[in-house]
GUDO-557601 format. One line per field, with one value per residue (C-alpha): residue in three letters; residue number from 1; x, y, z. Coordinates in steps of 0.5 Angstrom, whole numbers, always signed. Each point is the difference from the previous one (the first is absolute). Layout:
gudo: ala; ...
mivex: NUM; ...
xx: X; ...
yy: Y; ...
zz: Z; ...
***
This chain:
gudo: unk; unk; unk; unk; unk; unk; unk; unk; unk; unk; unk; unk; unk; unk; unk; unk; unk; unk; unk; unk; unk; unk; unk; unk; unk; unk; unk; unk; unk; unk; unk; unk; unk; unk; unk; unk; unk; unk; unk; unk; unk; unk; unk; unk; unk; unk; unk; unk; unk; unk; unk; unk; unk; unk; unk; unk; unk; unk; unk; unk; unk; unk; unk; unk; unk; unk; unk; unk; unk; unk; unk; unk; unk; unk; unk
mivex: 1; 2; 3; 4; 5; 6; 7; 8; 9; 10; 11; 12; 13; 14; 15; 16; 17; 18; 19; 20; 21; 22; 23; 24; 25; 26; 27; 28; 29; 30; 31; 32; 33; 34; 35; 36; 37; 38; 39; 40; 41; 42; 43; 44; 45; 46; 47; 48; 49; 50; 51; 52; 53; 54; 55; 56; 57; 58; 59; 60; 61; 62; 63; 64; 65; 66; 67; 68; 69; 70; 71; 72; 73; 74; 75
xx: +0; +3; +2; -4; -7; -6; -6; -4; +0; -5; +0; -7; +2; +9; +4; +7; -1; +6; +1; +4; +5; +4; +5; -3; +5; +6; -1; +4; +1; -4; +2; -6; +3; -2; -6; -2; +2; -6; -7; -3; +2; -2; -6; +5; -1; +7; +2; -2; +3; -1; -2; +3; +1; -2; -7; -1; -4; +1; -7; +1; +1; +7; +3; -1; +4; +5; +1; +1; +5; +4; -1; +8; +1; -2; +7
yy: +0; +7; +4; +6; -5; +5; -6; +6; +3; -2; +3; +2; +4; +1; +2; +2; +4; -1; +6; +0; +6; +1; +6; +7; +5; +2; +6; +5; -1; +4; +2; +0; +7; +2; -3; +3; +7; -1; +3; -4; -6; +4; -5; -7; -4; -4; +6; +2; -3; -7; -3; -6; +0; -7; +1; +8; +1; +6; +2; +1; +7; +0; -6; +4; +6; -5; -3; +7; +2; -6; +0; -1; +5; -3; -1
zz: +0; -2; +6; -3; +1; +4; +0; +3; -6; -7; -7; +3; +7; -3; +6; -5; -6; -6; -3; -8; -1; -6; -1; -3; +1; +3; +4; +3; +8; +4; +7; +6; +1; -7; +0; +7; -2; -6; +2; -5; +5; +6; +3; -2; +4; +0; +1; +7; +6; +2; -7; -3; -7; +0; +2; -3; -5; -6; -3; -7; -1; +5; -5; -5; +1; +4; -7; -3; +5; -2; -7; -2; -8; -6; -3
***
């Protein structure tokens, strides 16, 4: 038996998400200062004290303007 196994868990009632992730783009790096510094990230969740980047969700709006921040210049 896989060490993995949860027999608590069924196809009906999943206790384990697999998420599928593939390389879209390389981006610059963003340091947290930046990104704490930006008003348009004002009310982030992540970046408030205590928060684990685990577990923060980001609304869709804050991930896009992180993405355009991190754009590197089309060679």
């Amino acid at each position: 038996m896989n060490p993995y196994f949860d027999a608590k868990s069924t196809p009906e009632q999943p206790r384990w998400w697999l998420r599928d992730v593939r390389f879209i783009a390389k981006t610059r790096f963003v340091p947290l200062s930046e990104l704490r510094a930006s008003p348009e990230l004002a009310n982030m969740r992540l970046l408030a004290r205590g928060n684990r980047l685990s577990i923060t969700p980001v609304t869709a709006e804050e991930w896009q303007f992180i993405n355009r921040i991190g754009a590197l210049p089309i060679e």
